[in-house]
Steps between C-alpha positions, in 0.01 A plus 500: 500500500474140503198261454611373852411851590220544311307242698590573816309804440230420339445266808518759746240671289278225467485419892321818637229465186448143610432604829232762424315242294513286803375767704168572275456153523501491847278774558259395234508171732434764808225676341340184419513390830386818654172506247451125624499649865269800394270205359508294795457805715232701351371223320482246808328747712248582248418133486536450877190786544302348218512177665473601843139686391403150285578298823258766708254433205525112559485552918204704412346252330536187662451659863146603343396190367568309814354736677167430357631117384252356731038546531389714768430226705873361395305215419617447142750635190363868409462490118578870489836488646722486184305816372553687752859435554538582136336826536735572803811437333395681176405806737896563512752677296855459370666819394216597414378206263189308610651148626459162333330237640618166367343255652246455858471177702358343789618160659713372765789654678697223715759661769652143519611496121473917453310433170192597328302282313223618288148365550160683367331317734202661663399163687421604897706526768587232724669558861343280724688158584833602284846624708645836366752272354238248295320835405872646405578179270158482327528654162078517473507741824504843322649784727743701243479759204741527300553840274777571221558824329765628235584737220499368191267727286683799672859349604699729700712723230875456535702812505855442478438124475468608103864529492543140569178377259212556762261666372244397789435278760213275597423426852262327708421426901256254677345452853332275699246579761454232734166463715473275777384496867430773735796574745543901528135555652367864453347668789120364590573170293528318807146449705606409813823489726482133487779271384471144325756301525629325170483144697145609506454502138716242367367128443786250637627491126584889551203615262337756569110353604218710499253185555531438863487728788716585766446679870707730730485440806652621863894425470515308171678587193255537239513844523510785760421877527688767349483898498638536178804662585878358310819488611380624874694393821280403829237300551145586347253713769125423500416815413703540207279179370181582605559828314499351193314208537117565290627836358638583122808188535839594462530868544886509321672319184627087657820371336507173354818348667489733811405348846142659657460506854224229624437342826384134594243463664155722576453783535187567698420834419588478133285172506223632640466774246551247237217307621274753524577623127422122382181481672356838342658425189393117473240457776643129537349441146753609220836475416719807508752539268846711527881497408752394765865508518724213471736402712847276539463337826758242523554574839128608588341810517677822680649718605534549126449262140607563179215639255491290190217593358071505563245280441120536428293250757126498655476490843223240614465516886647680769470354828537707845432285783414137361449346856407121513208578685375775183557317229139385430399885499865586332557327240421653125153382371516687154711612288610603120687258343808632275541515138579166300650664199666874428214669416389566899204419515354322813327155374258519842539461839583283767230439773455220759212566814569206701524592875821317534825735470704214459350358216417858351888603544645182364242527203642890408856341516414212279318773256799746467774294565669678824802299609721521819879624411579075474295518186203312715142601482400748782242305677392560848599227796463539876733775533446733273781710569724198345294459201379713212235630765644787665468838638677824363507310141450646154438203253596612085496325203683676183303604240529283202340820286655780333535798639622871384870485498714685764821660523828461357681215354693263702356285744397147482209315364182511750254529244510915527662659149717838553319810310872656371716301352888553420782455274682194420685520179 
């Protein structure tokens, strides 16, 4: 045989060994991959639940401390808050292993930016005179808690992440529980089925002003009756007011965002049981205090207006007949005077005895500040019915004092804070 030969066959030898070493190569390769899927698999859904329960932790956590972010009164930063959203969040599990809770904050959330900035301040709340939007820029106005929690003294273990050089994994989550201004309203937060327009709040900057007073009178878009029903075709009935009007408010949950049926104009019956509720409950000589819707009322009021959110006012006088002839007998001659500062207290009262109405009336509209819908001071003329002296007329000023928070997040700033706040982050 020659060499010629020789090699020819110890090539053809040779080829089918080189191709089983490629083949163990190749599935080495496979079996690599397939371990790297296993990893990813088992491994990636074990972290995926042990997040998933650290981010329920953190939701926990933050939702709590909002919840409780505020006083009682919602009149300044509870000190407690951060405690108790710890507590919350350390309350959970993950697989089994008591969470870790890195760090708790309060501060500012801002839905223009979607940030969070951190701010221990426990300075007092501030909503009167500020838009949502000035209160939404200002990084002193605390309305956020923010929670994070992780694993890192019991990381997740890795199971066929060891094959690739993981022996564990550390992981973490974090939440942000945002508290602003009432919009959802819980059944009985409302007091009466009576709706303020925002106009009727709003100083002509577009603040909201709880200084001066306001009045709603027969046909005029300050405000109008509603019977608390959303989303409701037809135009409201009398009866469906007067059924609610002095009872327990707002028998069902109101949408922030949804339209509520209202109605311009009086409604005699409903008016007349109104009146009689502020005389027993006042006797001409207090204010009396409630929470009101608020409306959008671009177009005026009915046969339906947007709910926005509520607001906490005083009413001051409610006028029935207010006859030119009656004023002298009419008009208020006492009455409390509001709070000056958050803390609700009345500084006195109000009280003038002379025999002239005119000069009485125009005295009580000097004193708390009740202006016509031109931003004008209410005083009395020669016809009454074209001044700030007029029949079928409730006269309110806001309440510039805090007041136990209501509802759910999302509405605008009147001065009332929500009670449940929600997640942001």
């Amino acid at each position: 045989m020659t060499n010629r030969n020789v090699k020819s066959l110890q090539g053809m030898r040779s080829g089918p060994a080189r191709q089983r070493g490629l083949s163990m190569v190749l599935m080495a390769i496979a079996l690599l991959m397939l371990l790297a899927f296993a990893a990813l698999a088992i491994d990636g859904g074990n972290l995926y639940v042990a997040r998933n329960e650290l981010h329920n932790a953190s939701d926990a956590g933050a939702l709590a401390g909002a919840r409780v972010l505020y006083t009682q009164d919602g009149s300044a930063i509870n000190t407690g808050a951060n405690d108790i959203a710890r507590a919350a969040a350390l309350a959970n599990n993950s697989q089994g292993d008591p969470v870790e809770v890195t760090s708790v904050l309060r501060g500012h959330w801002s839905f223009a930016t979607r940030t969070f900035i951190p701010n221990p301040s426990l300075d007092p709340v501030d909503l009167f005179s500020f838009t949502t939007a000035e209160l939404d820029a200002d990084p002193n106005f605390i309305n956020a808690v923010e929670v994070v929690t992780e694993r890192e003294a019991t990381p997740v273990q890795a199971f066929f992440g060891t094959v690739l050089g993981f022996s564990d994994y550390k992981v973490s989550a974090r939440a942000v529980a945002y508290i602003g201004f009432a919009g959802s309203l819980r059944p009985n937060d409302l007091d009466q089925p009576i709706g303020i327009c925002q106009e009727a709040l709003l100083n002509p900057s577009g603040e909201y002003e709880c200084s001066a007073g306001r009045f709603i009178p027969d046909n005029d878009d300050t405000g109008g009756w509603t019977t608390f029903e959303q989303n409701t075709a037809g135009a409201a009935s009398a009866n469906d007011i007067k059924s609610v009007t002095c009872e327990e408010g707002n028998p069902e949950q109101l949408d922030y965002g949804e339209d509520l049926q209202t109605v311009n104009g009086q409604v005699d019956s409903a008016f007349q049981k109104l009146y009689d509720c502020w005389l027993a409950e006042t006797e001409q000589k207090r204010l009396w205090n409630m929470t009101l819707p608020v409306l959008s009322c671009p177009s005026g009021v009915g046969p339906s207006n947007k709910l926005i959110g509520a607001v906490n006012l005083n009413i001051v006088w409610i006028e029935r007949q207010a006859q030119e002839s009656q004023i002298d007998t009419k008009a208020p001659f006492e009455m409390e005077l509001p709070p000056t500062d958050s803390d609700g207290v009345s500084p006195g009262t109000w009280s003038n005895s002379s025999t002239s109405g005119v000069e009485r009336w125009d005295d009580f509209v000097d004193t708390f500040l009740l202006e016509k819908p031109d931003f004008t001071p209410a005083y009395w003329d020669a016809d009454p019915q074209e001044t700030g002296w007029r029949k079928k007329t409730i006269y309110f000023l806001p309440d510039c004092s805090y007041h136990e928070p209501k509802g759910n997040t999302g509405g605008e700033n009147f001065g009332v804070l929500a009670r449940i706040p929600v997640l942001v982050d």
